[in-house]
N, C-alpha and C positions, 0 to 999 in steps of 0.2 A: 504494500500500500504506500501510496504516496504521501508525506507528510508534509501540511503548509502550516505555517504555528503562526501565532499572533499575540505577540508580546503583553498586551493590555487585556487579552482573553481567553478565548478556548482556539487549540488549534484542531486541523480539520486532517484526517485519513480519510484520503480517496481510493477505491479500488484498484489494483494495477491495471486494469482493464479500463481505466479512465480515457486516455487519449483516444482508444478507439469506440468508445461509447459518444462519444463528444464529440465525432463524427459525424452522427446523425444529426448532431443540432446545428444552425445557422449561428455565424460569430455573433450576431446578435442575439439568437436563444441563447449560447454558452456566455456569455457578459452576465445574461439575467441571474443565471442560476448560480452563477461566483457573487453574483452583488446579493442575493438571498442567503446563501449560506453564508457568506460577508457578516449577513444580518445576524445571523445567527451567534457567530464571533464575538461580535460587543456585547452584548448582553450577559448580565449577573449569572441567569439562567434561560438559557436558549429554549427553555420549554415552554418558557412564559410566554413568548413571541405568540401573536395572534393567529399566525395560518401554520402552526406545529399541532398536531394530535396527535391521542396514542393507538397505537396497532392496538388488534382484539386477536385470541384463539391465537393458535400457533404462533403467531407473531408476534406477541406480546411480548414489553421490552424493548421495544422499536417504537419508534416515531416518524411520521411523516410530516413533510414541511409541502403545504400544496398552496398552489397558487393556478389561476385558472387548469390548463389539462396539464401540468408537470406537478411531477410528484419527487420528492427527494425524500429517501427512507434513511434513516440513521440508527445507531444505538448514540447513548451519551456515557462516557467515561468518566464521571462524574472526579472521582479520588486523581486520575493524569489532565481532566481538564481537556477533553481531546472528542469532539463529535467523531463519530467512524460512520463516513460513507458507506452505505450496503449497495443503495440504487438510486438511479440516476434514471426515470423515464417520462415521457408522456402517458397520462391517463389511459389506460384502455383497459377493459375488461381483462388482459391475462398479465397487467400490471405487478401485483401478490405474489401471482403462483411463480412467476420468475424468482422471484427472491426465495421460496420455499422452497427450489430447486436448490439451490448455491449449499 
């Protein structure tokens, strides 16, 4: 996983499989979703942030950050301070079961 830290907050592990996920998005989608999980950085607790929820059932323990059809899933390392990227997609109905694959 790739590690971006940020000094005043939480640093972020992204998947290794980042670059080529990030493929799919337009420079402008991939801007947005660094400047959200950005968001997520400053903050005391990145849970609190308004468009964060919690997984239910199997995925419980995870968080999703959603904003119109992108969804960014995380867990929080609360004790290293450290969001851990899991997914990185747009919306769609087999959105979950991707991540219940991994």
């Amino acid at each position: 996983m790739k590690n971006s830290g940020n000094s005043s907050g939480w640093g972020v592990k992204y998947p290794d499989d980042t670059k080529k996920v990030f493929k799919k998005f337009s420079r402008k989608e991939q801007e947005k979703i660094y400047s959200k999980i950005g968001e997520l950085q400053t903050l005391q607790n990145p849970l609190s942030h308004h468009q964060v929820l919690p997984l239910i059932a199997e995925l419980k323990g995870n968080w999703k950050l959603k904003w119109g059809n992108f969804r960014v899933v995380f867990e929080l390392n609360s004790r290293k301070r450290i969001i851990e990227v899991a997914l990185i997609e747009r919306k769609t109905e087999g959105t979950y079961r991707k991540l219940k694959r991994r």
